[in-house]
N, C-alpha and C positions, 0 to 999 in steps of 0.2 A: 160457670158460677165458681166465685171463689172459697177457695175452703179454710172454713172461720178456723182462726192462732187457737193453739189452745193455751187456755190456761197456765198460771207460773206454777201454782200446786200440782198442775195433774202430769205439766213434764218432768216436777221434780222428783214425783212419783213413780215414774216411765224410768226416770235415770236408776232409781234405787240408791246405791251404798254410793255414786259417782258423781261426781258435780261437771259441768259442760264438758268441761276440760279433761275428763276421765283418771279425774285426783280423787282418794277417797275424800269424802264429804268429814268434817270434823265433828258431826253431832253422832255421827256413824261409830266413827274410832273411837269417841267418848263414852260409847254407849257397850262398845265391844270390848274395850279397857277393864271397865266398872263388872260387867260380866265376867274378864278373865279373872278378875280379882276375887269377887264374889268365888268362883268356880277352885280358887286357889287353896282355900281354906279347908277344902275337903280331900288333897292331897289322892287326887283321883288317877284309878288307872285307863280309864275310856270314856265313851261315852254312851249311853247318856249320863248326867250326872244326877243322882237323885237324892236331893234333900228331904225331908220330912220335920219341919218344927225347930229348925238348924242343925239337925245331924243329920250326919252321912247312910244312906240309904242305899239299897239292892234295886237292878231294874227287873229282879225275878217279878214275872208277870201276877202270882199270887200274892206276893207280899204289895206290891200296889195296889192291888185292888181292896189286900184287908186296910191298906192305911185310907183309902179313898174311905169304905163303906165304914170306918171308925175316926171318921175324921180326923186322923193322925194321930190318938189317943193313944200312945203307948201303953197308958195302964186299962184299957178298953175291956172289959169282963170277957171279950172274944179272945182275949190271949190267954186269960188265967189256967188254962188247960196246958201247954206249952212249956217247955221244958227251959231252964233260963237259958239265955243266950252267950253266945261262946264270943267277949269281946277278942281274942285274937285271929278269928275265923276270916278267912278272906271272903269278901264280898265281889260279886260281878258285877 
């Protein structure tokens, strides 16, 4: 029995970032351009990069989780307790 072609989507799928040929695919690099770009603006030292509401954010595990549970709300009544923030303080 022979075994049914697959599909053009599901091998383009199988290929990933590569086209037949094992060129990168151009909607790939478009897409990874627009991200480094994006990732530019925040003058980062690693990774992950973490935005919150277009500013530069911490991957400290508790500070994501207060901007998750305050929906990114900077001025959120959960910080009002908090001592103001140090803008020259390094962030990880």
């Amino acid at each position: 029995m022979k075994k049914p072609r697959e599909s053009e989507p599901r091998a383009a799928r199988a290929a990933g970032p590569f086209d037949a040929r094992g060129w990168a695919r151009l909607d790939v690099l478009a897409a990874l351009a627009q991200d480094v770009g994006a990732a530019a603006r925040f003058d980062s030292d690693g990774t992950p990069i973490v935005a919150v509401n277009g500013r530069k954010g911490t991957s400290f595990a508790p500070f994501l989780c207060a901007m998750v549970l305050t929906r990114g709300n900077a001025d959120h009544p959960a910080f009002a307790a908090l001592p103001p923030g140090d803008p020259g303080a390094h962030l990880h």
